[in-house]
C-alpha positions in Angstrom: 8.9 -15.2 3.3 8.0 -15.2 0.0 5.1 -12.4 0.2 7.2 -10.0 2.1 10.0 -10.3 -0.6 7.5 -9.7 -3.5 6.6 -6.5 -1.6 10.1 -5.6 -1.2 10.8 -6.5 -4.7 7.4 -3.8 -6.0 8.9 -1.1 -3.7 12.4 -1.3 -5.2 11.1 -1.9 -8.8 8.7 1.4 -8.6 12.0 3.3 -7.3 14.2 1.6 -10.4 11.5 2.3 -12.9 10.7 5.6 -11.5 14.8 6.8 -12.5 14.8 4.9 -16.0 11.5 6.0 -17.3 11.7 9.8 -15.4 13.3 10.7 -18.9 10.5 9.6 -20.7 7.6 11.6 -19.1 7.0 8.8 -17.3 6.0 8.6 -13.4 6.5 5.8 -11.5 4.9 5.0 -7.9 3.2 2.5 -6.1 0.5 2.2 -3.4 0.9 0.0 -0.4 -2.3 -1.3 1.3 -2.5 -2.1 4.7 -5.3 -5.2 6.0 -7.7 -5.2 3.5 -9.8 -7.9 3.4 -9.4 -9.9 0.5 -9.2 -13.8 -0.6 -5.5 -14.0 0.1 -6.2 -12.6 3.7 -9.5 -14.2 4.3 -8.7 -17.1 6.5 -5.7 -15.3 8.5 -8.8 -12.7 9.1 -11.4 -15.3 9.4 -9.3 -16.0 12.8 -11.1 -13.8 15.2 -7.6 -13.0 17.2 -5.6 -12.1 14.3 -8.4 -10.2 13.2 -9.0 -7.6 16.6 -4.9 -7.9 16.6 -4.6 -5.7 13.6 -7.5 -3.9 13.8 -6.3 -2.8 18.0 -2.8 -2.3 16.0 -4.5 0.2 13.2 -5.0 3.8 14.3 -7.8 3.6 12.5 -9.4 1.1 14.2 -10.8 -1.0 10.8 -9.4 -2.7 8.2 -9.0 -1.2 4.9 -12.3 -1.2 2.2 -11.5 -1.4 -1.5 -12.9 2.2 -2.0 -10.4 3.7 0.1 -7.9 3.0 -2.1 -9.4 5.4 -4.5 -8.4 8.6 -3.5 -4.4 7.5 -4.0 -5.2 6.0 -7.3 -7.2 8.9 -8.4 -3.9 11.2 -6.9 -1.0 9.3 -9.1 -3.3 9.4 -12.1 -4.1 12.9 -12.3 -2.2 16.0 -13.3 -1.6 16.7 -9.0 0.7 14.1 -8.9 3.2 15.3 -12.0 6.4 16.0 -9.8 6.5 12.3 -7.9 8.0 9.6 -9.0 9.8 6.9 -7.4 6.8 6.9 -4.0 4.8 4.6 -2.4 1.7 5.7 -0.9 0.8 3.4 2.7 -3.1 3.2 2.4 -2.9 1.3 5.8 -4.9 3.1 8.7 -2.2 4.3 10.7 -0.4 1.0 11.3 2.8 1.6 10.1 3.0 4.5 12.3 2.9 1.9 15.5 4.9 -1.0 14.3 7.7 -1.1 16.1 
């Protein structure tokens, strides 16, 4: 419960901060990774079930690698990205375009 209010809580923050700082020459946004494996998803992953769950859910069919992450970052940090403010970018595979 607590995890999936702190994401809430980053996606309405970066849409908050986005309108106060715009004035500033400031963007705001966020990126939103999918199953990546990391220590804090380790041992839900380390479950083979879970794991070939999301990966059968994920378009993609793989969980997400720290390099693909790159790409978005590189995106909101360069001079492309000017005119958005207040996004989030799903690095995620596909598999919010299944849930249902």
């Amino acid at each position: 419960m607590a995890y999936c209010a702190s994401k809430g809580a980053v996606l309405q923050l970066t849409k908050v901060l986005s309108a106060e700082w715009a004035a500033h020459g400031v963007n705001v946004n966020c990126i939103s990774p999918g199953y990546f494996k990391t220590p804090l998803t380790e041992k839900i992953l380390a479950v083979k079930e879970t794991h070939d769950k999301i990966v059968s859910r994920t378009p993609m069919q793989r969980l997400g690698l720290p390099e693909d992450l790159v790409g978005a970052a590189i995106f909101l940090s360069s001079d492309a990205s000017n005119f958005i403010t207040g996004s989030t970018i799903a690095v995620e595979g596909g598999f919010l375009s299944l849930a249902i």
